[in-house]
C-alpha positions, 0 to 999 in steps of 0.5 A: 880238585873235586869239591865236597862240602865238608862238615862244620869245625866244632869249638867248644870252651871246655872240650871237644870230642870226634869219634866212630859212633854218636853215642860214644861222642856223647859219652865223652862230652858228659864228662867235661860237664863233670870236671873230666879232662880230655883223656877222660873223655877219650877213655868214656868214649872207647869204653862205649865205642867197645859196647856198640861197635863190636865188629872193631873194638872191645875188651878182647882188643887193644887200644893205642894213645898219645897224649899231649900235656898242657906243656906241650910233652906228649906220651905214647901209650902202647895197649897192645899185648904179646902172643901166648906161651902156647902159641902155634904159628901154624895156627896163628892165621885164625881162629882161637890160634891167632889171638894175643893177649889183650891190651885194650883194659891194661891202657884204659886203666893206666892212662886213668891213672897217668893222666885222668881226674874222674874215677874209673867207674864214672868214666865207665858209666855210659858203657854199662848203661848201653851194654846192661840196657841195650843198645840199638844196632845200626845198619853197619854193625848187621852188615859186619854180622852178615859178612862174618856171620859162619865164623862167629856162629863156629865161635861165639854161639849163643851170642845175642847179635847172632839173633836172626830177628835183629833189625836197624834200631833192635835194641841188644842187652849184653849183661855179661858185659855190663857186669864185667865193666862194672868190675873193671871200674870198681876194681881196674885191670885185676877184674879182667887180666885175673881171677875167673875173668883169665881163666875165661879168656883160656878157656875160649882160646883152648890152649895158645894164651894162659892165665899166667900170660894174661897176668903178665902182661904190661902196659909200654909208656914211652915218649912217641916218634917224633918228625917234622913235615913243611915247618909241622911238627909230628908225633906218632906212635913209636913201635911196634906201631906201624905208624913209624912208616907215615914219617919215613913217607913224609920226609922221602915227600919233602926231600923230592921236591914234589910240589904239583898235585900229580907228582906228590901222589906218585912220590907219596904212594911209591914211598908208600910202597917202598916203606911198606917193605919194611913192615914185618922189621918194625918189632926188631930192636933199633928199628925206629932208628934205622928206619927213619933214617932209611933213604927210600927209593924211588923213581919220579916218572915209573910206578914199580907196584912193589905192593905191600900195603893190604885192603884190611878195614876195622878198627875205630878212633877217638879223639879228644881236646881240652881247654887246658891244652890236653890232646888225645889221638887214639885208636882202638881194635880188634883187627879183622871185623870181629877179631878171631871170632872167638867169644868169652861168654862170661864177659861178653866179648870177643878176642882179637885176631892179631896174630894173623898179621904176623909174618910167616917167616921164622927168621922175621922178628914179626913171626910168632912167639912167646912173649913178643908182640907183634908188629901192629897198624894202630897209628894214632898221631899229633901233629903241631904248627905254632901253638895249634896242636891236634890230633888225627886218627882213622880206621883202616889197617894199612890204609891209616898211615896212608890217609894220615900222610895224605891229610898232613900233605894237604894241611901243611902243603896247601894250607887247607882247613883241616874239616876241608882236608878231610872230605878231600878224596883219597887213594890208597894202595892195597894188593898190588893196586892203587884204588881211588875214590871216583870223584878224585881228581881226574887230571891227577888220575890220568897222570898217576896212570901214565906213570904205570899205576895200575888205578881202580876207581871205586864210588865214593861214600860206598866203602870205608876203604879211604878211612873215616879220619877224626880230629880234635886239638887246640887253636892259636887262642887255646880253644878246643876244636874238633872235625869229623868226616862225613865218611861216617865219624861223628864230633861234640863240643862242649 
């Protein structure tokens, strides 16, 4: 196996957190010097992380979470929200059509209430400091403009990132944003899901999402899908997260007796495709049950390029630990690179695309519809061995239940450390596909194209393709730590 050098475990006494940006790590981190816990150090980040990577997250997007208590029970919190009394599944592709209603603000604020010790508003501090002050603008974020720079000039014009003078480092001031979190501390979700706020948010959607829909909408609070793996225990989100298809990939890997590097890459990555069939049945009532107790086929020698899976990208992580023995995984999103595109000038934030990964099938539980929420990739996930517990998360659309088995096999099958486990490089099937990072083992690779893989190798460091995975939990002692992947993702300790 090619060797990287992998980044330092971090430990702390207090906390740990790993994260999408630095800023948002530090934001995580101040608030364990302030009595916070683990979940407040998850929600400062997110909120910070919706300030300066805006091509992922924010307000207009959703968040997902599971949260470990010190006893060891572990609660999924589902931010995602259901498409508009209006909704036209005609128009659900792009565009103001695809937006559902936001659940990133309803989650922030009911795991503050469920888990946090802080007050909202402090938690929130950072993040208006950043959106009211300005904040710098990085190399990856004027990229994410540049690519999608013709549907955000249709939909968010005016839009300060739009200033064709930004440079790596320019400082950008949202105010509109600032005084929006500013409410939301002070008042929670009523500053965004009412009043002049959910009359905004019609407005920029133009007919598909009404007030009355933002005003309805509800935060799921229920216990996670729980697997085991090798004498792991694993916890992931339950539906309509997608996360459902690491376990059923998982098992048909265990029940294979897969033990040669090669042939748990093609059992893994032909699971992978044959769960992937699945997707759109996720949002069906049952489906948890049947599916995880679906038997995938699979043939050991042949490759069937069934696909399913797509080369999709954004979203960001957060996760979190505390000497108490709390740990967060959790992702945050707004689907494609900036969503919809679709501005709301008087909050300074864009809306999510999340429609547009609906089925177009009208006899699909996924398709469209007023109130149903569809199915969704955020899989954050907890995974456990003895008294160690940590969490994992990564960005990737359909590619994070990929790198999660991925990394799961590696710890629990080779024993590797998890900071090694990390750097260790990926596959990931998209479009009919299987690409590979090029420093992957080229032995493996060989094998994997004998099969009938159709490979393509794309160089390494190049792309966030293969995810940016992070990880914090609590060792055998009780102590926090933390990792991060030198694919771009940041830890703190503290």
């Amino acid at each position: 196996m090619p060797s990287r050098l992998p980044r330092p475990l971090l430990r702390g006494p207090r906390g740990v957190v790993a994260c999408g940006h630095p800023l948002a790590a530090g934001a995580g981190i101040a608030t364990f010097r302030d009595g916070g816990g683990a979940v407040d150090a998850a929600l400062a980040a997110a909120a910070v992380l919706a300030v300066v990577m805006p091509d992922a997250c924010g307000l207009g997007g959703d968040a997902f979470m599971l949260v470990r208590s010190p006893a060891g029970d572990v609660t999924a919190v589902n931010g995602s929200g259901a498409a508009g009394s209006g909704v036209d599944p005609s128009q659900a592709e792009e565009g103001p059509g695809s937006v559902a209603v936001p659940g990133f603000v309803a989650a922030l604020d009911d795991a503050h209430s469920l888990f946090a010790r802080l007050p909202l508003q402090r938690l929130l501090e950072p993040a208006v400091s950043l959106a009211g002050g300005g904040f710098p603008v990085g190399g990856s974020l004027l990229a994410a403009i540049a690519e999608r720079r013709d549907a955000l000039e249709r939909g968010a014009p005016g839009w300060a990132l739009l200033d064709p003078g930004l440079r790596a480092g320019s400082l950008v001031r949202a105010p509109a944003l600032a005084g929006l979190l500013q409410r939301i501390g002070r008042g929670g979700r009523q500053a965004f899901y009412g009043g002049q706020m959910g009359r905004a948010i019609e407005r920029a959607v133009g007919g598909s999402l009404s007030a009355e829909d933002l005003a309805a909408h509800t935060t799921v609070v229920r216990a996670p899908v729980r697997g085991s793996y090798r004498g792991h225990e694993v916890w992931v989100q339950p539906p309509v997260s997608q996360a459902l298809i690491a376990p059923m990939v998982l098992h048909a890997l265990e029940r294979s007796g897969a033990s040669e590097p090669a042939d748990r890459a093609h059992v893994s990555v032909e699971a992978m495709e044959a769960a992937f069939q699945h997707r759109h049945e996720i949002a069906a009532a049952g489906a948890e049950e049947r599916l995880l107790s679906a038997q995938l086929e699979i043939d050991p020698e042949r490759a069937q390029r069934r696909g399913g899976p797509t080369h999709g990208l954004h979203t960001t992580s957060v996760t979190a630990a505390d000497s108490d023995g709390v740990v967060v995984s959790m992702l945050i999103s707004v689907y494609a690179t900036f969503g919809s595109g679709v501005l709301v000038p008087e909050g300074g934030f864009v809306l999510n695309d999340r429609l547009s990964g609906c089925s177009t099938d009208p006899g699909s539980p996924n398709y469209p519809a007023p109130g149903r929420r569809p199915v969704h990739t955020l899989s954050p996930a907890l995974v456990s061995e003895g008294e160690r517990t940590f969490a994992l998360a990564t960005p990737g659309a359909d590619g994070q239940v990929q790198t999660l088995v991925q990394l799961i096999d590696a710890i629990a099958t080779d024993g590797a450390r998890i900071n090694h486990a990390l750097e260790r490089p990926r596959w990931r099937s998209g479009n009919g596909q299987l690409l590979i990072e090029a420093d992957y083992d080229a032995d493996v690779a060989q094998q994997l194209e004998r099969r009938g893989h159709d490979l393509v190798r794309i160089a390494p460091r190049t792309t966030v393709t293969f995810g940016i995975a992070v990880s914090s939990g609590i060792d055998e002692h009780g102590t926090p730590f933390a990792a991060s992947d030198s694919r771009g993702s940041w830890a703190s300790a503290c």
